[in-house]
Structure formats: structure tokens, C-alpha cells
Backbone as JSON, one array per atom type, in Angstrom:
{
  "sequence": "XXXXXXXXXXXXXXXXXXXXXXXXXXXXXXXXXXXXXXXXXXXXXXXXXXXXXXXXXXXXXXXXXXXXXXXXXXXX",
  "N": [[90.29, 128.04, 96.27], [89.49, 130.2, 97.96], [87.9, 128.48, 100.14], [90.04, 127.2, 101.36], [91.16, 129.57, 102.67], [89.19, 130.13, 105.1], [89.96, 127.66, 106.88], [88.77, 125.42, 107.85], [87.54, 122.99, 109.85], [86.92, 120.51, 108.36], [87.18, 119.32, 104.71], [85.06, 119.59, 102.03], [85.31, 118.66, 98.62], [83.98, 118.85, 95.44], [84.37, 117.18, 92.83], [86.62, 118.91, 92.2], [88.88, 119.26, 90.27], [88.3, 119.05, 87.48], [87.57, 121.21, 86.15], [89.86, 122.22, 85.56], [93.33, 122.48, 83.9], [95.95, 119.84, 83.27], [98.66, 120.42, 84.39], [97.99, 122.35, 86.29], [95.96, 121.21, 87.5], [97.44, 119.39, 89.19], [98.89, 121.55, 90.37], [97.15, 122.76, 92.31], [96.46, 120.11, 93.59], [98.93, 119.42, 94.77], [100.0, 121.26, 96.08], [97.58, 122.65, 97.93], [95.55, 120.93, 98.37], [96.46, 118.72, 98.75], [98.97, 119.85, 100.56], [98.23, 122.62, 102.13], [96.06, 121.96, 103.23], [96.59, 119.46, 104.34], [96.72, 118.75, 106.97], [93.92, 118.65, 107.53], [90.85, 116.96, 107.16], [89.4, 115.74, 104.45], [87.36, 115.24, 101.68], [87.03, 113.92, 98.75], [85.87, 114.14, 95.63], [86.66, 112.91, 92.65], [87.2, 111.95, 89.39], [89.81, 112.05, 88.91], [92.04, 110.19, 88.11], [94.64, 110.1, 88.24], [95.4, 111.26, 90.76], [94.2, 109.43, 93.25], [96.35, 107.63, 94.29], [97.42, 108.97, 96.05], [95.11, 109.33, 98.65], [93.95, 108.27, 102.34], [92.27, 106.83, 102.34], [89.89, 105.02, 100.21], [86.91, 105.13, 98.23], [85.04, 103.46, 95.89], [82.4, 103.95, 93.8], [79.28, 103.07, 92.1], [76.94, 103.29, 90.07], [75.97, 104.56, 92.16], [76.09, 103.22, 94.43], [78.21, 101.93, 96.84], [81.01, 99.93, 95.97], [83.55, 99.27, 96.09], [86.23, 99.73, 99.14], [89.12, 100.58, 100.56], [92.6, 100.82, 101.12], [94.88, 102.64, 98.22], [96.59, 100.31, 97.95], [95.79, 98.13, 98.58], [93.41, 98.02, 96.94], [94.61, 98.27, 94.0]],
  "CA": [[91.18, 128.79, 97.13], [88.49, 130.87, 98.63], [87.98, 127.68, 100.79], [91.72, 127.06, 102.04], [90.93, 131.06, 103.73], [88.09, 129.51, 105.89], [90.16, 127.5, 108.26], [87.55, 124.59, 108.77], [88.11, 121.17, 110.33], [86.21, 119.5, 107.14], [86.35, 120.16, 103.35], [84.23, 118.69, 100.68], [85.41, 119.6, 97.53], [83.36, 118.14, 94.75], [85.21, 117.67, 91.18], [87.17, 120.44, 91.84], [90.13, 119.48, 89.46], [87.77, 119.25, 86.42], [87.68, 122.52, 85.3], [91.66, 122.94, 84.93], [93.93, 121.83, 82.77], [96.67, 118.48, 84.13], [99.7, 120.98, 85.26], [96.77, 123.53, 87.17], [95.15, 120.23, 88.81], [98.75, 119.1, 89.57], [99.59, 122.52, 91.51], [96.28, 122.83, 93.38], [96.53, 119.03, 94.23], [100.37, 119.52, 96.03], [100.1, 122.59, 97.1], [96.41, 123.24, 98.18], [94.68, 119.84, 98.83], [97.93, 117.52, 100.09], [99.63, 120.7, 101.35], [97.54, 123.72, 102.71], [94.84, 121.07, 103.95], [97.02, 118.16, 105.12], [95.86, 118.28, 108.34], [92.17, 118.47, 107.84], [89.9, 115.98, 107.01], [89.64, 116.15, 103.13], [86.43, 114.66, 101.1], [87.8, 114.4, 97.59], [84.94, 113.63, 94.69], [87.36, 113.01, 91.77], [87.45, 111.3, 88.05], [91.08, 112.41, 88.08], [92.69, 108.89, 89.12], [95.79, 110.36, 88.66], [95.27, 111.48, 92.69], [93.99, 108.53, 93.92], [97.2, 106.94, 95.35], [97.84, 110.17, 97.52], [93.94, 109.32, 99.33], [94.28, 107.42, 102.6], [90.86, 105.64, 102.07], [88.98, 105.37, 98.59], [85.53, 104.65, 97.96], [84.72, 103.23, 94.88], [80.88, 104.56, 93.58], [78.98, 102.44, 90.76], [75.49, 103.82, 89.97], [75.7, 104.99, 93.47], [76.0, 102.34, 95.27], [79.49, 101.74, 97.47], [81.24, 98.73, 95.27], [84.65, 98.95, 96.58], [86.54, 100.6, 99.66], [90.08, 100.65, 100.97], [93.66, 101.92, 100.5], [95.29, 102.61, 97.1], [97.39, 99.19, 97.64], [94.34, 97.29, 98.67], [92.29, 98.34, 95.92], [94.97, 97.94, 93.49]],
  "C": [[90.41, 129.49, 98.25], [88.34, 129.48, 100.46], [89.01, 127.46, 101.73], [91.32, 128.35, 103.4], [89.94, 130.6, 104.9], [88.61, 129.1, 107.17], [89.05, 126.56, 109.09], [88.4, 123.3, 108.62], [87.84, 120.06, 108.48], [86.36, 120.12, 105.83], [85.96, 119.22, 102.29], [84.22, 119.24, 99.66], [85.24, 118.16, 95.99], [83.69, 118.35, 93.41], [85.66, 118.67, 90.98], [88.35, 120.64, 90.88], [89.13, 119.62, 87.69], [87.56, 120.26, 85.09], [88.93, 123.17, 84.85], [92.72, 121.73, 84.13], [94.8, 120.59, 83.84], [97.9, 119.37, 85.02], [98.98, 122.52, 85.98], [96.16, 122.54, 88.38], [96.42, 119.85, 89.74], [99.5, 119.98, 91.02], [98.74, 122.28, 92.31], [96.43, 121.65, 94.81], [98.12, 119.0, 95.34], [100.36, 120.51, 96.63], [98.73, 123.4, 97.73], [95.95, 121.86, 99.1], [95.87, 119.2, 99.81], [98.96, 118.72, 101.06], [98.93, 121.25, 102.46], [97.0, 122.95, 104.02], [95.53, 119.8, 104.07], [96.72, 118.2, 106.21], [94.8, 118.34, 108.9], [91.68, 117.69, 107.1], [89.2, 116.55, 105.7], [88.39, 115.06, 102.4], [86.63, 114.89, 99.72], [86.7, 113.71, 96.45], [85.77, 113.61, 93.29], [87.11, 111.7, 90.51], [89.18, 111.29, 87.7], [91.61, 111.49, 88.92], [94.08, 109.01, 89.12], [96.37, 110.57, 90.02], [95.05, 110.55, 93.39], [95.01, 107.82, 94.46], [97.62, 107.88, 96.65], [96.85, 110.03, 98.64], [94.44, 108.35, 100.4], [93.28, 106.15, 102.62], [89.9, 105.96, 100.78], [88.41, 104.65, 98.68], [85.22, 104.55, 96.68], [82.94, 103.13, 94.86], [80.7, 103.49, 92.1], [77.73, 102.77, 90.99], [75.24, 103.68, 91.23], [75.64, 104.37, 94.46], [77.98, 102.07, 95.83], [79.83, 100.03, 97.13], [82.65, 98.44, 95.99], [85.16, 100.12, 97.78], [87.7, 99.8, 100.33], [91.51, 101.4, 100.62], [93.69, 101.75, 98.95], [95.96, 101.09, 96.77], [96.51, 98.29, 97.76], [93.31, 96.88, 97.58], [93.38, 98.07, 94.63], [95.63, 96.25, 93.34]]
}
């Protein structure tokens, strides 16, 4: 949240749903990330693939190396 207050073009927010429970990641994710920050340029480091169709470009990571990249319909 602290972040949201900032008011920057860019945010890189690195496994930030991890630490909360599914209806805590749920709020943040509609009403923080796809809300607050819909119109800034959003860097989303996530395990929680529940989010991944909301992204408009996903990068798929495999021992660090860039294995896959495009939309949610692409990639699915």
C-alpha cells in the first residue's frame, strides 16, 4: 500500500501476494494492482497463476532463462 501513496510511473512489485491469504490477494489484486495502478506500468513477479489472465504480456521464467512470452490466450 505504502507504494500505491508514491504516485510513480513504474511499479515492481516482487511476490507481493505471497504473504496473504487467497481472499487478501484477491482484494489487493482488484482493488490495488488492476485498480489503483491501472494506468501505470505494472511489473508483477507472481506464483499466484490465479492473476495471470488479468496480465497484458507474461513472461514465462525457467531456471532463469525467458522460455515463453505472450498474452494469456497465446500462452494458453
Amino acid at each position: 500500500a505504502r507504494a500505491v501513496y508514491q504516485d510513480k510511473p513504474i511499479y515492481l512489485l516482487d511476490d507481493c501476494l505471497s504473504a496473504v491469504d487467497a481472499h487478501v490477494g484477491q482484494n489487493i489484486m482488484e482493488h490495488c494492482i488492476a485498480g489503483k495502478l491501472a494506468k501505470k506500468t505494472r511489473i508483477l513477479v507472481t506464483h499466484q497463476l490465479q492473476f495471470v489472465h488479468q496480465a497484458d504480456l507474461i513472461v514465462v521464467l525457467k531456471n532463469g532463462e525467458i522460455t515463453e512470452v505472450g498474452s494469456y490466450q497465446e500462452l494458453m
